[in-house]
Every structure is written in C-alpha cells, then in structure tokens.
C-alpha positions in Angstrom: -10.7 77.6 -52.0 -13.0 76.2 -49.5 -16.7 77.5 -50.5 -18.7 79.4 -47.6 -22.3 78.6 -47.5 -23.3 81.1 -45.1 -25.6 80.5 -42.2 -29.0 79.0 -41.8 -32.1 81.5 -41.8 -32.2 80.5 -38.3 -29.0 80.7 -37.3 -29.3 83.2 -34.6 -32.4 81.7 -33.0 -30.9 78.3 -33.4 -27.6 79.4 -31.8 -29.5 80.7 -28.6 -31.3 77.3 -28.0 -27.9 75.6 -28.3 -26.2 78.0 -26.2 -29.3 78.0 -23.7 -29.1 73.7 -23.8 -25.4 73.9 -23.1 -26.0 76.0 -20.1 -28.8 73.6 -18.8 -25.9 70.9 -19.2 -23.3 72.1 -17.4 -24.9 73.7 -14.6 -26.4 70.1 -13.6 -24.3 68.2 -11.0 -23.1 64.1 -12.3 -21.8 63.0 -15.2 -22.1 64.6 -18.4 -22.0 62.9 -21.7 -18.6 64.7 -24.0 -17.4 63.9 -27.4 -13.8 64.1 -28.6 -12.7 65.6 -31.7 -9.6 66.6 -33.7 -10.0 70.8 -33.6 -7.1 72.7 -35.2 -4.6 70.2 -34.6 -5.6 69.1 -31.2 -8.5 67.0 -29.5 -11.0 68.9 -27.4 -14.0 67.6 -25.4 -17.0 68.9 -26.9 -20.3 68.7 -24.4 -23.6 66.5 -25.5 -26.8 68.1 -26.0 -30.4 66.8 -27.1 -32.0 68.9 -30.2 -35.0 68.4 -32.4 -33.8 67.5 -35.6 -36.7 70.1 -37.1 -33.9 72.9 -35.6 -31.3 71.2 -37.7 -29.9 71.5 -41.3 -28.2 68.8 -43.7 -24.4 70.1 -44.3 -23.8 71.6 -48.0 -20.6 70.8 -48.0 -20.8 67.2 -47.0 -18.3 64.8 -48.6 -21.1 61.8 -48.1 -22.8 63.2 -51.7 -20.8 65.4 -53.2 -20.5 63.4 -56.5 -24.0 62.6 -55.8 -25.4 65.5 -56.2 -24.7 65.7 -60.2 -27.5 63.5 -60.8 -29.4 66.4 -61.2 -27.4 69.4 -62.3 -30.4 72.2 -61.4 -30.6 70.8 -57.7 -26.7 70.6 -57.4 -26.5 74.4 -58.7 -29.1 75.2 -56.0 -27.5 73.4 -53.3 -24.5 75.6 -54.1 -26.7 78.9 -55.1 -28.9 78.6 -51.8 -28.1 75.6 -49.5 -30.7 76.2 -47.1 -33.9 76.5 -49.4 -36.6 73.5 -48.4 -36.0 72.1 -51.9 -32.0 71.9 -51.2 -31.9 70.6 -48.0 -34.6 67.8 -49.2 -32.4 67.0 -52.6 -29.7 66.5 -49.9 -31.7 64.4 -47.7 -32.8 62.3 -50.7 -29.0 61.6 -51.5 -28.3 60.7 -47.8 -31.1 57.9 -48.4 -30.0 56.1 -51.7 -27.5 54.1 -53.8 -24.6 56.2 -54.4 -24.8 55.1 -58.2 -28.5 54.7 -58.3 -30.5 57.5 -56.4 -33.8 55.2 -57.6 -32.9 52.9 -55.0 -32.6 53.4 -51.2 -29.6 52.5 -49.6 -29.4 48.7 -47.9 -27.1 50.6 -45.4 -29.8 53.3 -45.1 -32.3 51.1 -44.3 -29.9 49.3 -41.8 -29.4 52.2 -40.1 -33.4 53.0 -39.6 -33.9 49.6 -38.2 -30.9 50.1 -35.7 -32.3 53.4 -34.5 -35.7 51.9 -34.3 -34.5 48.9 -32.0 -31.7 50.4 -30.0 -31.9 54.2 -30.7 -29.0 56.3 -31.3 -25.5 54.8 -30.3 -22.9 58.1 -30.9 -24.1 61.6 -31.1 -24.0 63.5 -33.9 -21.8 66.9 -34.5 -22.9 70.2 -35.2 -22.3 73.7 -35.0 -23.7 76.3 -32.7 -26.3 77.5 -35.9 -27.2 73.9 -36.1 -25.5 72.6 -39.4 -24.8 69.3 -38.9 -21.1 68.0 -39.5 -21.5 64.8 -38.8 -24.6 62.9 -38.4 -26.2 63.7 -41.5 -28.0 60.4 -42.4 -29.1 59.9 -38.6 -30.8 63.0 -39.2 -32.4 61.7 -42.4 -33.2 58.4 -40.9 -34.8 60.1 -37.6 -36.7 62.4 -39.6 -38.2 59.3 -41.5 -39.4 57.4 -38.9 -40.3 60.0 -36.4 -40.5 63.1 -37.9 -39.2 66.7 -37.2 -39.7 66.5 -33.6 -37.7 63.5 -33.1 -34.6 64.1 -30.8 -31.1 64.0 -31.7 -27.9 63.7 -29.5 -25.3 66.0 -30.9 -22.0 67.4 -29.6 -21.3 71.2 -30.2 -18.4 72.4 -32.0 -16.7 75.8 -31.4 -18.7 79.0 -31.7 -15.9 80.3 -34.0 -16.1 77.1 -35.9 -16.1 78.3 -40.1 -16.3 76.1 -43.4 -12.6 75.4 -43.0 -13.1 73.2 -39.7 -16.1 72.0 -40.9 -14.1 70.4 -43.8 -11.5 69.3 -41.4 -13.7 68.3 -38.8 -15.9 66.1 -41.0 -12.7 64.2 -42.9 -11.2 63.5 -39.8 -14.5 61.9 -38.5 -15.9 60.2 -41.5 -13.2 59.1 -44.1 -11.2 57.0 -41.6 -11.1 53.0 -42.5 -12.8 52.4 -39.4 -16.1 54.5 -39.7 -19.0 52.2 -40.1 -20.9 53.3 -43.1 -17.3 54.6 -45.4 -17.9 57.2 -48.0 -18.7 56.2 -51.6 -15.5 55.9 -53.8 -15.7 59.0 -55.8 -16.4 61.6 -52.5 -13.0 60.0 -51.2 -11.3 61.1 -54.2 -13.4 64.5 -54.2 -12.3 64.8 -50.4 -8.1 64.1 -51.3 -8.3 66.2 -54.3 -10.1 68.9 -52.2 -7.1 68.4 -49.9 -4.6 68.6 -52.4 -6.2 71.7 -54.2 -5.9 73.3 -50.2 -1.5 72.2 -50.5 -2.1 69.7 -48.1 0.9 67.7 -47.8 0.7 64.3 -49.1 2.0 62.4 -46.3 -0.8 64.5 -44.2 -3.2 63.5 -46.1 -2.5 60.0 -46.2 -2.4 59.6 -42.6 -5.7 61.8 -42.4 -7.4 58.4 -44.6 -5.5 56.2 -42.8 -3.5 55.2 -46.0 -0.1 55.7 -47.0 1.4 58.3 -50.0 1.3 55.5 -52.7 -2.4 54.6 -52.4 -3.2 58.4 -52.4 -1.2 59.4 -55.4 -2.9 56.0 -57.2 -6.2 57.4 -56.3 -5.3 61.0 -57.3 -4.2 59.3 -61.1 -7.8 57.8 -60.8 -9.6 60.9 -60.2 -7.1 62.5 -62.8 -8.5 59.4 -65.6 -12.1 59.8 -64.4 -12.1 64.2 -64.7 -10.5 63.8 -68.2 -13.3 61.0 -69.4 -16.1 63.6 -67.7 -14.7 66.3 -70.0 -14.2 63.9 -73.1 -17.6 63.2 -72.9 -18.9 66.4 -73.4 -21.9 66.2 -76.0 -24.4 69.0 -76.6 -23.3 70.8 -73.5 -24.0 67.9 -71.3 -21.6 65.3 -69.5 -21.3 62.1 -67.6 -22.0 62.8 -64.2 -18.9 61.8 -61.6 -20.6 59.0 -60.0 -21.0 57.4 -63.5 -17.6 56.1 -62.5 -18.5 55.1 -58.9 -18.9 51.2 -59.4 -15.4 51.1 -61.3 -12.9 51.5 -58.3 -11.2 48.5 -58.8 -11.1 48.2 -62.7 -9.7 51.7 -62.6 -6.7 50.9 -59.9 -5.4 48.1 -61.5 -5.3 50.1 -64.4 -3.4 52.7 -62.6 -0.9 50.2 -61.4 -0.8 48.8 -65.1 -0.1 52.3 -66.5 2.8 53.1 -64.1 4.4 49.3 -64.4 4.1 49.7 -68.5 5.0 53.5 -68.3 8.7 52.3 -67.2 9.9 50.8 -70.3 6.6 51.2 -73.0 5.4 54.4 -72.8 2.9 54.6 -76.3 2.3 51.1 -75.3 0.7 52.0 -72.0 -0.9 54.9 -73.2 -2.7 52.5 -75.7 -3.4 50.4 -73.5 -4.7 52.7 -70.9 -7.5 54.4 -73.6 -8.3 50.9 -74.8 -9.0 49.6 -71.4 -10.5 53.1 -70.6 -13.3 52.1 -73.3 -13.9 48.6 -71.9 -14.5 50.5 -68.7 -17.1 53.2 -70.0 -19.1 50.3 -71.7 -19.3 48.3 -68.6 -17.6 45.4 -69.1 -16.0 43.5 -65.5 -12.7 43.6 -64.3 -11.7 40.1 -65.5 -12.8 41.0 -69.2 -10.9 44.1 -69.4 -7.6 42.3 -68.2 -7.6 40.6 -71.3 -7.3 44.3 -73.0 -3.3 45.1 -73.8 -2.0 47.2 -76.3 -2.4 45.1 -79.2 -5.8 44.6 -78.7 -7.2 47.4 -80.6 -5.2 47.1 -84.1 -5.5 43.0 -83.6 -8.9 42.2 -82.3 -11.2 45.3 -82.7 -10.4 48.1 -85.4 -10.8 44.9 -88.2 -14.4 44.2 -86.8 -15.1 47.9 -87.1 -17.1 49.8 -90.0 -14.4 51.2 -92.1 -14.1 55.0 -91.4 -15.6 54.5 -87.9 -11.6 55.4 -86.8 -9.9 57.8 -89.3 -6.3 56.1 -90.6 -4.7 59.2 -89.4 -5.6 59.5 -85.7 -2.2 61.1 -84.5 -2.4 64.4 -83.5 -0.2 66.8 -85.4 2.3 70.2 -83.6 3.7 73.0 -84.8 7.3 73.0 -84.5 8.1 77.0 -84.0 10.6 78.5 -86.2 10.4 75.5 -88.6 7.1 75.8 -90.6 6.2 72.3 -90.1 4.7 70.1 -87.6 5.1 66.6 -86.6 2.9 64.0 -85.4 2.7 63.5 -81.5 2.2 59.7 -79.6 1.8 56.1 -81.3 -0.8 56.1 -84.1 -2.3 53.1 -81.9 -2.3 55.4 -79.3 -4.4 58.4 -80.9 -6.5 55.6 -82.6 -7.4 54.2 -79.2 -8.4 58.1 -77.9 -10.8 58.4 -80.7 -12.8 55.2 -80.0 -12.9 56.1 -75.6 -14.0 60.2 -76.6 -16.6 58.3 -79.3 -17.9 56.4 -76.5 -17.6 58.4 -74.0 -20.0 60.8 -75.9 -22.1 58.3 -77.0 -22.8 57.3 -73.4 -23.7 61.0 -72.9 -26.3 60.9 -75.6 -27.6 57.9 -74.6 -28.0 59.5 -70.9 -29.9 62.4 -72.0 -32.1 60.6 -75.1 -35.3 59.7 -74.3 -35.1 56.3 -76.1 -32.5 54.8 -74.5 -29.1 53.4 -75.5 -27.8 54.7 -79.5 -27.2 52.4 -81.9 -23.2 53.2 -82.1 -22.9 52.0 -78.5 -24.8 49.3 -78.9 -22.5 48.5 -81.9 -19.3 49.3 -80.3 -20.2 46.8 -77.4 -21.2 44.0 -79.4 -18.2 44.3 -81.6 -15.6 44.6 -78.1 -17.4 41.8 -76.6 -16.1 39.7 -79.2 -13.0 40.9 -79.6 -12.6 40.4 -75.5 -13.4 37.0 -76.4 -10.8 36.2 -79.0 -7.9 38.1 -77.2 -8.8 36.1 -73.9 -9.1 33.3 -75.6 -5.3 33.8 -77.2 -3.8 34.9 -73.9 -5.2 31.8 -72.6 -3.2 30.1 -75.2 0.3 32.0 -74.7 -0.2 31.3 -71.0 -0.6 27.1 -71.8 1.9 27.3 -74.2 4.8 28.8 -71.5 3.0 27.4 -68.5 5.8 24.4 -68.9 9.1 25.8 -70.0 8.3 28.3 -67.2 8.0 25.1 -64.1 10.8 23.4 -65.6 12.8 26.6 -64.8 11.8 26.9 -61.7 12.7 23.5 -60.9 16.4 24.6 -62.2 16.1 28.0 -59.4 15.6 25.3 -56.9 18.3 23.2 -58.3 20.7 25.8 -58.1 20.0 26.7 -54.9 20.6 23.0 -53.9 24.3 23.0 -55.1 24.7 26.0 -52.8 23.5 24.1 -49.9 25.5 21.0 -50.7 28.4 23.2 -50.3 27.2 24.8 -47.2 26.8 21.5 -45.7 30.4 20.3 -46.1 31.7 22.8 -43.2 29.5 21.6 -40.3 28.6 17.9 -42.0 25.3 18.8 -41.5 23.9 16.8 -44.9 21.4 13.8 -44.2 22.8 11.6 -47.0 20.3 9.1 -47.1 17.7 12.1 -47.3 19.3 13.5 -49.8 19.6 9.5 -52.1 15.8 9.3 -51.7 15.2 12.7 -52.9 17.5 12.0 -56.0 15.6 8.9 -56.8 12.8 10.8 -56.8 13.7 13.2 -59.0 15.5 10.4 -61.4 12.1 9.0 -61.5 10.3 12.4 -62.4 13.0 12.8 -65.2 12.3 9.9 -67.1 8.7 11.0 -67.2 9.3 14.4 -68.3 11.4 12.6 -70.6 8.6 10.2 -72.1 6.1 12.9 -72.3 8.8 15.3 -73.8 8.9 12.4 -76.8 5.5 11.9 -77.1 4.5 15.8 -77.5 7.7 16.8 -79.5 7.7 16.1 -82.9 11.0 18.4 -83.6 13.1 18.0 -80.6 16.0 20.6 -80.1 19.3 20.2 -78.4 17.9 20.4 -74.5 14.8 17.9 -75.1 17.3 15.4 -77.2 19.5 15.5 -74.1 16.8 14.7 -71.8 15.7 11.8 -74.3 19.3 10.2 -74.5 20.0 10.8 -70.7 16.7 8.9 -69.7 15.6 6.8 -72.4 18.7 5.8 -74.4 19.8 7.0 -77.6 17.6 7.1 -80.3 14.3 6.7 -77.7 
C-alpha cells in the first residue's frame, strides 16, 4: 500500500503561485520551455516554470534515501510521522548530501553536482507537483539551497493538479531508476523501489522494462533483498537491528551468491544452503568478493568449526518438527546447514551489538574474524591446489575436443577435396613434436605411470623410456 504523506502546510498558497506562474507562461507569445513525462501510461508535455526553492519541499517518499533514512531510526519515524516538520525535511536534505553507506561523509557526486550548478547552472528542470513537493530534483534542490540559499531559483516542470502519491511513485521510477540517469540510485533503494513494485502486483516483465533490465536480473535482485530482509531480522539484538544500508556496499558479493545458490540448488540443495549461510557470514564480517569465493560448503566443518572455541556452535544445530499424528519430530536440513545458521545469526547479532556499544567492535567478532580470516586462507590456498593439480588433465582434454572435431572435418573434406594436405603434414609435425614433449615431461613428473601415460611413453620414446 502506497503511504500518503499529505500535503505541505503550504500547499494551498504554494499551489496558487504555481498556478499564477503557469498562467504568466502561457499567456506569453514565443517559445516556451516543456518537459515530457510518462503520466498514467502515456507521455504528456508538462510546462517549465521558475520557483524559489524556499517554496519547495524534499519528497518523503523519495526512492534516493529510503534505506538511508535508517541511520537514524527517530528521524526516519518522523519523516513518516510528519514529513513536512523543519527537522524532517533537513534529515532528508542531509541524506540527499552524503555517502549512501556513510552519512559522515558528503557525497563526491554531491559535490560534483554543486560545482556544475555553480559553473553552468541548472541543465534539466526539476519536477514537482502543484503544492510544490518535488518529484524529481531533490538533490538540485539541496545543492541550490547550499550555495545560494532559499531564494535561489529553480526550473521545475508541473505535474497534474490531480497528481497523488501513486504517480508520484510512478512518476519518479520512471524518471530516476533508468540505467541512463546520471547520478543512479544507491543499490539498496533499487531493490526497495522493485520490491515496492512487486508488493503493488506489478507484473514482472513490467517491472523489468520499467529499470531497463530484463525478468532474470529482477528476480536475482528480489532473492537479494529476500537474503539481506532475513539477515536484518536475524540480527535483532536488544530490540535493535542492522540498518538496510548496512548491506549497501555488498551488491556484487551478494549476486554472485545468488547465482551460486540457484546453480548449487539444482542438484545439492543442503549443500547450497550451507554454503549460502557460510558465505552469508564472510559477507556480514566484511571480507571482499575474491575471499569469500573461496567459501563452499565444506568450508565450515573443514576450515573453521576446528579453529573454533568448543561449544561456540552446539553439536546439535538441526532444527527439530513435529510430525502431527505421530508424537515425534524429526530433524529438518543438513546438520552443516543449521551449524552454518547459528554462526551468520551469532554474527549478525554481534554486529548489532557492536553498532549500538559505545566501545566499539565485541570481542566475539573480533574472534570470529580472525579465526575466518585464516581459515579463508587455508581453503584458498587448497582450491588453489585442486585447480593446479587438474589444470593439466583438463588441456589435454581439450586438445582431444579439438581432435575430434578434426576427424569430422577430414571427412567433410573428402566430398568437395577441399583439404590443403601439405597444411594439414605441417600441422601433424607439429603436433608429433609436442607429443614427445608431453611425453618426456609425463616421465619425468610420473613416478607411477598408468595405462594412458605408458602409452604415451612407448608411442614417443620407445619402450621402456
């Protein structure tokens, strides 16, 4: 259900200076300055007016920092409570200004954006409604109001008078969270934006074309947002939480665990649910993409649980049911599995604690970390191994593919005589000569040789080489 915010204390004085500028417009002769837009499932030509951005207000229901505003719960229940209070409308304009993951720190692109308005002054108009909420244009407004102040000017189109919180929310998507918009929403309000969609029974192939990206991609992301909502709940600790954009510098780690999961889902199900809450906890501690690649589904009973305190995982992690009518339940899921959830809901909490203590990072996390660094270390450092150890039986089957698929054209070649046979005696030379080398090394590295490398040995070097 799409949340109405009301109207601005001004609204009605706000709507008669729009309505009076409009007018102004219009009734003067040349060209006018328009703005299209998608409206209700067609594009209209919406007239350009000049505003003081003191008469306008930052939109409350703004995709640009929705996750953001849950960096401060009591400001993000006042933004909802009472939008149009000085103190919400400021939180909001703070969020316009910083790092989506870091409200301490103003935005590069922020910043970018200020020096462009200062040198070449506003490019696009801005959208807004007749009671001056802005729909798009938000962080022009914050950037205007910082370097000139309330009573700098601001180009904006007009909207509709019947315009509700319904086009607001279409308008804006269909503006803003297109690939080609300059300055693209932060990664978690994307997922907000489809979920929001999804929650309205949007269809998906709708949706997907309204983010310029296809079914697939949006399903992955819901699965995301899905994996990111459950670790926010898991991580409940003394009423408090991890805050959505916790997760917002983890886009990537997080889809190629979603492709992961589906691949291993296929044919491994407990497997990739281990794998998927082990890799989960390498996420919540931090650690890159290219460290938690080397977590699979034996990393946790092989590389971490022996480094671990005993008791720190119970033995018994599996969750139990009740089978009705027998009197008895049953375990539910791998034992590696349930172990795995234990550790990412320990963590998970632990990060919450450590969020809301006032000294900082708690000992178990620190623990936890120091123990998965090393065990990342070890299990990349026997992947590494496996991968050396096949990376030659692997080319030499490859060379057969190829080899195969040269006895097909040989044959081909016979109807139209198309074979170039002294080609063809130079490539064979070649590949005589290769042979014998594969052969030599073949002897040299193994000590124990089977049927296939004694073949190779005899063929190329004589018997007994």
């Amino acid at each position: 259900m799409i949340k109405d915010y009301g109207q601005p204390p001004r609204a009605s004085a706000t709507r008669s200076l729009i309505e009076r500028r409009l007018s102004e417009v219009v009734s003067t002769r040349g060209a006018r300055e328009t703005q299209t837009v998608d409206w209700r499932g067609k594009q209209i030509h919406l007239e350009v007016i000049d505003v003081r951005v003191g008469d306008l207000y930052y939109n409350p229901a703004t995709h640009r920092v929705r996750a953001q505003r849950s960096h401060d719960p009591r400001l993000d229940a006042l933004v909802d409570e009472d939008p149009w209070s000085f103190e919400s409308q400021q939180y909001l304009e703070k969020l316009l200004k910083v790092v989506p993951a870091d409200p301490q720190r103003i935005d590069p692109a922020f910043t970018e954006l200020m020096q462009s308005l200062r040198e070449y002054g506003q490019s696009d108009p801005g959208l807004v409604t007749v009671e001056g909420v802005l729909v798009n244009g938000n962080t022009r407004r914050a950037a205007l109001v910082q370097l000139e102040g309330p009573e700098a000017k601001m180009r904006v189109a007009v909207l509709p008078a019947s315009c509700d919180w319904v086009d607001i929310r279409d308008v804006e998507l269909s503006l803003q969270l297109r690939k080609e918009h300059r300055r693209a929403y932060s990664y978690i309000n994307r997922l907000l934006a489809i979920d929001e969609l999804v929650a309205q029974g949007t269809p998906m192939p709708a949706i997907a074309q309204t983010f310029r990206s296809t079914v697939a991609a949006c399903e992955q992301d819901l699965w995301v947002f899905s994996a990111i909502k459950s670790m926010i709940e898991r991580s409940e600790h003394n009423g408090q939480r991890l805050p959505l954009v916790a997760f917002e510098e983890e886009q990537e780690k997080l889809k190629e665990l979603a492709r992961k999961y589906h691949r291993d889902m296929a044919t491994r199900p407990d497997d990739a649910e281990t794998t998927k809450e082990a890799r989960l906890t390498a996420i919540a501690l931090g650690f890159s993409k290219t460290d938690v690649r080397w977590v699979e589904s034996d990393f946790l009973s092989r590389y971490l649980v022996p480094k671990l305190p005993d008791g720190f995982i119970p033995e018994d992690s599996s969750p139990e049911v009740q089978v009705p009518g027998l009197g008895m339940s049953v375990k539910t899921g791998s034992d590696d599995a349930a172990k795995a959830r234990v550790l990412t809901d320990k963590v998970l909490r632990a990060k919450t604690e450590s969020s809301i203590s006032a000294s900082g990072e708690s000992a178990e996390l620190e623990l936890v970390r120091g123990l998965m660094e090393e065990a990342i270390e070890l299990a990349g450092r026997d992947q590494k191994l496996r991968k050396k150890k096949q990376r030659a039986p692997e080319r030499v089957l490859s060379a057969v593919d190829q080899l195969d698929q040269c006895v097909t054209d040989l044959v081909m070649s016979r109807a139209d005589r198309s074979l170039d046979e002294e080609a063809f005696n130079d490539a064979v030379l070649k590949l005589r000569k290769t042979l014998r080398l594969l052969a030599a090394e073949s002897a040299r590295t193994v000590k124990d040789p089977g049927e296939g490398i004694g073949w190779l040995r005899d063929l190329m070097l004589g018997p007994g080489a």
